[in-house]
C-alpha positions as CSV (number, residue, x, y, z in Angstrom):
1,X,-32.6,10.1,-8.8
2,X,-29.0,10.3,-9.5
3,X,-27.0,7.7,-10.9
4,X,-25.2,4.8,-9.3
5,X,-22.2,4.3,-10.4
6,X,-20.8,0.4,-9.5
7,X,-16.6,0.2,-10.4
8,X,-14.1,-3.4,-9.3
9,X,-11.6,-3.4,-7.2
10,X,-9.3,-3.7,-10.1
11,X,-9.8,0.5,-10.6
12,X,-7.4,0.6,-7.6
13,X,-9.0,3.4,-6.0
14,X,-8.5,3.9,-2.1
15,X,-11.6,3.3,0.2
16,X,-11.7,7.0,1.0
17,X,-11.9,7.9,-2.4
18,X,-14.3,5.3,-2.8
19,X,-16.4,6.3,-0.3
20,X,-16.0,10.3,-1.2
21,X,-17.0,10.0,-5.0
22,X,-20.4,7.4,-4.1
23,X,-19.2,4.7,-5.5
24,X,-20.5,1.1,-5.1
25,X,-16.8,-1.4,-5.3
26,X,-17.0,-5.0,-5.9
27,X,-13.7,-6.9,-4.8
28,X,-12.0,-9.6,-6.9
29,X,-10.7,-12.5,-4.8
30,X,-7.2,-13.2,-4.3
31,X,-6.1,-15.9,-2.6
32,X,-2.4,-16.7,-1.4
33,X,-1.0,-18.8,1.6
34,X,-3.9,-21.0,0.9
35,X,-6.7,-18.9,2.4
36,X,-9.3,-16.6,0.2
37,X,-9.5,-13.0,0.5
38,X,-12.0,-9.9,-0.9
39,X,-9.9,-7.2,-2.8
40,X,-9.6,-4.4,-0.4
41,X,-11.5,-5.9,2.6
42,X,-10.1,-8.6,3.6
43,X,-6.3,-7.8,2.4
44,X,-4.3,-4.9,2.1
45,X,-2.1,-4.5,-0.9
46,X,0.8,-3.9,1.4
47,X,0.0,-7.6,2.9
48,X,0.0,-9.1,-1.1
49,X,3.4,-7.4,-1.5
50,X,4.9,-8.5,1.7
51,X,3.8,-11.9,1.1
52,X,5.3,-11.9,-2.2
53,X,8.6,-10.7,-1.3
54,X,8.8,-13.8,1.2
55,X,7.9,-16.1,-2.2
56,X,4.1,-16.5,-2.0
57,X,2.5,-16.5,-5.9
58,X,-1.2,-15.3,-5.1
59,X,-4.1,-16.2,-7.4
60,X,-6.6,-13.8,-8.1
61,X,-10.1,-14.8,-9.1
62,X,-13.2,-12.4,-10.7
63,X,-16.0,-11.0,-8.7
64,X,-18.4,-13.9,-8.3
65,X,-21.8,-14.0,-10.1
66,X,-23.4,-14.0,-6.5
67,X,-22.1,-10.4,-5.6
68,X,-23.1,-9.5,-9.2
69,X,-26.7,-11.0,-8.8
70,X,-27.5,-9.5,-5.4
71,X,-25.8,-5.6,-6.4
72,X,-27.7,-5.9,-9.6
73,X,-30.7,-7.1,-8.2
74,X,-30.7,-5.0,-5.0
75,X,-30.8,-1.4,-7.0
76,X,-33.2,-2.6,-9.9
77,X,-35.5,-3.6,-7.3
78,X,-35.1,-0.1,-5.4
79,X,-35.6,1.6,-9.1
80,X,-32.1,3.2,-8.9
81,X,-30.9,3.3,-12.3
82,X,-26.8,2.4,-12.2
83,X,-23.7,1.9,-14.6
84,X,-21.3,-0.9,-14.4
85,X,-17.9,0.3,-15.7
86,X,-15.9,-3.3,-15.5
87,X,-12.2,-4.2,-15.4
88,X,-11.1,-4.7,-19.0
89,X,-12.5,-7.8,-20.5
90,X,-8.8,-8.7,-22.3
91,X,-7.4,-9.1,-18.3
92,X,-10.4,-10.6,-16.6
93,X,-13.7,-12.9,-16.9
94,X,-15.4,-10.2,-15.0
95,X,-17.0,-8.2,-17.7
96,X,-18.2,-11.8,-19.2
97,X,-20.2,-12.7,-16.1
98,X,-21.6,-9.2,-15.2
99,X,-23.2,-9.4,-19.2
100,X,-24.6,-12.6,-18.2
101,X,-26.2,-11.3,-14.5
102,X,-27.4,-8.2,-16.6
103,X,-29.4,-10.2,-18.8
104,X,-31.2,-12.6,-16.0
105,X,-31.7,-9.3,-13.8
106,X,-33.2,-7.4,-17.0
107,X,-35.4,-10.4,-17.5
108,X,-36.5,-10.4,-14.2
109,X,-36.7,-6.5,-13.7
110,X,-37.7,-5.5,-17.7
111,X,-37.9,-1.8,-16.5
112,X,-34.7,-1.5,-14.9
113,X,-32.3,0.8,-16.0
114,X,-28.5,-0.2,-16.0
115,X,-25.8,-1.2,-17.8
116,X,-22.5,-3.0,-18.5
117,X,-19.1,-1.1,-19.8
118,X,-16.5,-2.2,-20.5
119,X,-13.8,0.2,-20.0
120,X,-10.6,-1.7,-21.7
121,X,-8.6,-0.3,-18.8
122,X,-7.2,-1.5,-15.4
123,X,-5.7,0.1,-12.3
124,X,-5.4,3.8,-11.9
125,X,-6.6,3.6,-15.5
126,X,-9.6,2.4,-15.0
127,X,-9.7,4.3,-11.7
128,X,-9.6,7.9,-13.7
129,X,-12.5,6.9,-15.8
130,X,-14.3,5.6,-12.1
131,X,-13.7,9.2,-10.6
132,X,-14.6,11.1,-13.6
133,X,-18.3,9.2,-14.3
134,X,-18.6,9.4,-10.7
135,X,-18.4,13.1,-10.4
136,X,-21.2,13.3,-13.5
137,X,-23.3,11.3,-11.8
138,X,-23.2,13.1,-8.8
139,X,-23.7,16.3,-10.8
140,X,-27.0,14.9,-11.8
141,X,-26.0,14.1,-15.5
142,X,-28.3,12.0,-17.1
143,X,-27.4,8.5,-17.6
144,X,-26.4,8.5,-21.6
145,X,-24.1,11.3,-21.4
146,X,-22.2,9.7,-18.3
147,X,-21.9,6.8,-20.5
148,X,-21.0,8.9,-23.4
149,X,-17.9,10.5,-21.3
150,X,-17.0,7.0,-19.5
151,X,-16.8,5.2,-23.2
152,X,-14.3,8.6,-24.3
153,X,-12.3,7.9,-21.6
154,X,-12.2,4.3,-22.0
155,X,-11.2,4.7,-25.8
156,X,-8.6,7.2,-25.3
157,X,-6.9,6.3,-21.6
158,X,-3.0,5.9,-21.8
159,X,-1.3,2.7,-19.5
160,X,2.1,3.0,-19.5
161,X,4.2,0.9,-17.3
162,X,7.3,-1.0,-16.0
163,X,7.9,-3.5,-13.5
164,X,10.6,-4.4,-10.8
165,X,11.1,-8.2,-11.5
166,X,9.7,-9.7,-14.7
167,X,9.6,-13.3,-12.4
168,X,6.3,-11.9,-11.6
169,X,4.7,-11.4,-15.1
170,X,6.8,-14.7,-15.8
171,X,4.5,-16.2,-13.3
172,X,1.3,-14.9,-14.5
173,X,2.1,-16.3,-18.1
174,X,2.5,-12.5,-19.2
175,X,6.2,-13.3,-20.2
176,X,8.3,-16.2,-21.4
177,X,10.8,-18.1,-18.3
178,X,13.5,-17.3,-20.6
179,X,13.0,-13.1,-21.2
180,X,12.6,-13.3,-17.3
181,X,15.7,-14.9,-16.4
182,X,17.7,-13.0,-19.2
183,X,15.7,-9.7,-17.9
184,X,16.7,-10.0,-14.5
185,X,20.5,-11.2,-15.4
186,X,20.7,-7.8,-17.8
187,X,19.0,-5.2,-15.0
188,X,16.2,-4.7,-18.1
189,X,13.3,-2.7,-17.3
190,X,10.8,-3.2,-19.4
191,X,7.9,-1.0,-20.4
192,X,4.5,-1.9,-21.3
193,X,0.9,-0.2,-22.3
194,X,-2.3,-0.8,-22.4
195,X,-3.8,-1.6,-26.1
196,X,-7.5,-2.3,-26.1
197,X,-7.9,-3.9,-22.9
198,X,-4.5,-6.6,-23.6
199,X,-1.1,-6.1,-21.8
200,X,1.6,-4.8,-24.6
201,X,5.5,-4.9,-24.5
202,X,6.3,-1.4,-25.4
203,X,10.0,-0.9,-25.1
204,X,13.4,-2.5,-22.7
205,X,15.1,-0.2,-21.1
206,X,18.3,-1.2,-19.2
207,X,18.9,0.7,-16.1
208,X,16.0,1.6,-13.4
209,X,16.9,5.2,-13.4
210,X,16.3,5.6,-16.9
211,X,12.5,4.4,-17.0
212,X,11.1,7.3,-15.2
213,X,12.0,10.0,-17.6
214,X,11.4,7.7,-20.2
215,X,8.0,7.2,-19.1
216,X,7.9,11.2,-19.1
217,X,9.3,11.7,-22.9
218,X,6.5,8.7,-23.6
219,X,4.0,10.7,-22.4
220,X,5.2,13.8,-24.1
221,X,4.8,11.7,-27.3
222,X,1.4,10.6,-26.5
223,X,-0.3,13.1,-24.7
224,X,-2.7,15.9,-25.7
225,X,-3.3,19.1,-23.1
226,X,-2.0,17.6,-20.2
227,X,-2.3,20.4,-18.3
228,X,-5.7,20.3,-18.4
229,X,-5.7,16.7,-17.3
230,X,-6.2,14.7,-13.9
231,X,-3.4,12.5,-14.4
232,X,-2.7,9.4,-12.1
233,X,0.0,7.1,-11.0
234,X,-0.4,3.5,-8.9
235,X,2.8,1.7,-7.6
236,X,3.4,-1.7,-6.4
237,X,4.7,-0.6,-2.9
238,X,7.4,2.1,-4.4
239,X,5.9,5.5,-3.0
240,X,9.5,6.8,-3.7
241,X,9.4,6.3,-7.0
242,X,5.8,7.1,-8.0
243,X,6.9,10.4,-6.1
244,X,10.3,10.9,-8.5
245,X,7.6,10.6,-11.5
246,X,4.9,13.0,-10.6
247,X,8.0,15.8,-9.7
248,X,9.1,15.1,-13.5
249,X,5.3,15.2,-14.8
250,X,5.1,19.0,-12.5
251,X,8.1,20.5,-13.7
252,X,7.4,18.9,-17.2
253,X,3.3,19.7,-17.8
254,X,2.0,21.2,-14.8
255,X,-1.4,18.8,-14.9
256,X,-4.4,19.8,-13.5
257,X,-3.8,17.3,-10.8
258,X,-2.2,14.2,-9.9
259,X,-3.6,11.2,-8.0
260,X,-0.6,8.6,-6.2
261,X,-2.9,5.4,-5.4
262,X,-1.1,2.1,-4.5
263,X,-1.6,-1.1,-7.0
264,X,-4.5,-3.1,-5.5
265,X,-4.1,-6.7,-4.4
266,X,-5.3,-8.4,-7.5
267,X,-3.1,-6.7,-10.3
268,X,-0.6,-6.1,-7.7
269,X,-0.8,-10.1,-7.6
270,X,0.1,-10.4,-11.2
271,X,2.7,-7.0,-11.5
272,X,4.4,-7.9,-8.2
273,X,6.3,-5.4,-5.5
274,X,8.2,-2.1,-7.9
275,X,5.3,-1.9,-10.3
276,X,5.5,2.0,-11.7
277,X,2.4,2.9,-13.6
278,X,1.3,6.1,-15.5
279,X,-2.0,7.0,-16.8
280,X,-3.2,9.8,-19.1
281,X,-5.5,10.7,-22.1
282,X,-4.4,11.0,-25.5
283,X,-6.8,13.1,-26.2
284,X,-8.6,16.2,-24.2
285,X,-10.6,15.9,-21.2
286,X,-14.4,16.0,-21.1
């Protein structure tokens, strides 16, 4: 028997490629306007963004221990053995509760097989290591070397970043009022990354037009055989944009390929409309 592999919403991936790759997606809740949705089910990230741009300030909330319970439950009663690669633990309680559900449903089912990873990553980040276990695991690979590959990726996966409006981090509690209002008064774009599992201010630079070949020259710097590389970018709404980059990434590295996924609702909730994210391995593919 094959293995499951069990991802969050927070990896971003669409519900076709969901679907395509096998792959069993728990939504994180977001709720905004006073009402409480399911990550990719019951709200579209297009809905989040509009609703921000007209001032809403969603909250987003972890998959519950319930939906953890009955998933968990549901395949170690069936036998099926599964991995749970989780948002990172530095951006969300998620990983926390699933650790705690995986030890009531090993005590319950002692000869179940599963467990819970935590992959340091979020987004298209974490979505890259999703797609890449997933494609082991339907390969047939046996469950320590998916692991094995998933924990690579994890260690060696590349966020690199910028944001629209820094109100929106500001919000979120990511950044000070003051660099937000000085931000905005200044046209600063600011780029961040990804450094285990925590959000890190990278670099300002002033002038939107400027960050996208920045973000290139960054990955340059960082990047080891990216032409041999899936690479992926996830915007906040900004097709245009995420468009302008992969050109630049083409013409620069010719990668193997390159996924364009929209921000989901929940980090979409705390990034805001404009978001601009790149993802890539510092190190070669496995």
């Amino acid at each position: 028997m094959n293995v499951k592999i069990v991802c969050d919403s927070a990896c971003d991936l669409s519900v076709e490629s969901l679907h395509k790759l096998n792959v069993h997606c728990l939504p994180l809740g977001v709720t905004i306007g006073g009402e409480e949705f399911e990550d990719g089910k019951t709200i579209t990230p297009d809905q989040v963004y509009s609703l921000m741009r007209d001032g809403e300030a969603p909250k987003t909330s972890q998959v519950s221990p319930q939906a953890f319970r009955d998933t968990f439950t549901s395949f170690a009663r069936d036998n099926q053995p599964f991995i749970y690669f989780a948002f990172s633990s530095e951006l969300s309680g998620t990983y926390q509760t699933a650790k705690m559900i995986e030890q009531e449903v090993k005590e319950e089912f002692p000869n179940a097989q599963f467990e819970v990873i935590d992959t340091k990553a979020a987004s298209m980040g974490y979505g890259l290591i999703v797609m890449r276990v997933a494609e082991l695991a339907e390969q047939g690979k046996d469950f320590n070397s998916i692991i094995e590959t998933g924990q690579y990726y994890s260690a060696y996966m590349e966020h690199i970043f910028t944001v629209d409006d820094l109100e929106y981090l500001q919000r979120g509690g990511r950044v000070s009022k003051t660099a937000a209002f000085v931000g905005s008064l200044l046209r600063i774009k600011p780029l961040l990354h990804v450094e285990d599992g925590k959000l890190i201010p990278l670099e300002k630079i002033r002038g939107a037009k400027k960050v996208l070949s920045r973000m290139t020259e960054i990955m340059k710097e960082r990047g080891t055989a990216l032409d041999q590389q899936r690479i992926a970018i996830s915007h906040g709404d900004d097709l245009e944009n995420a468009e302008k980059l992969a050109e630049l990434i083409r013409k620069e590295f010719g990668p193997r390929d390159i996924e364009i996924e929209m921000v989901g609702s929940v980090i979409g909730s705390h990034a805001g409309p404009g978001t601009i994210a790149l993802f890539f391995l510092n190190q070669p593919p496995q």
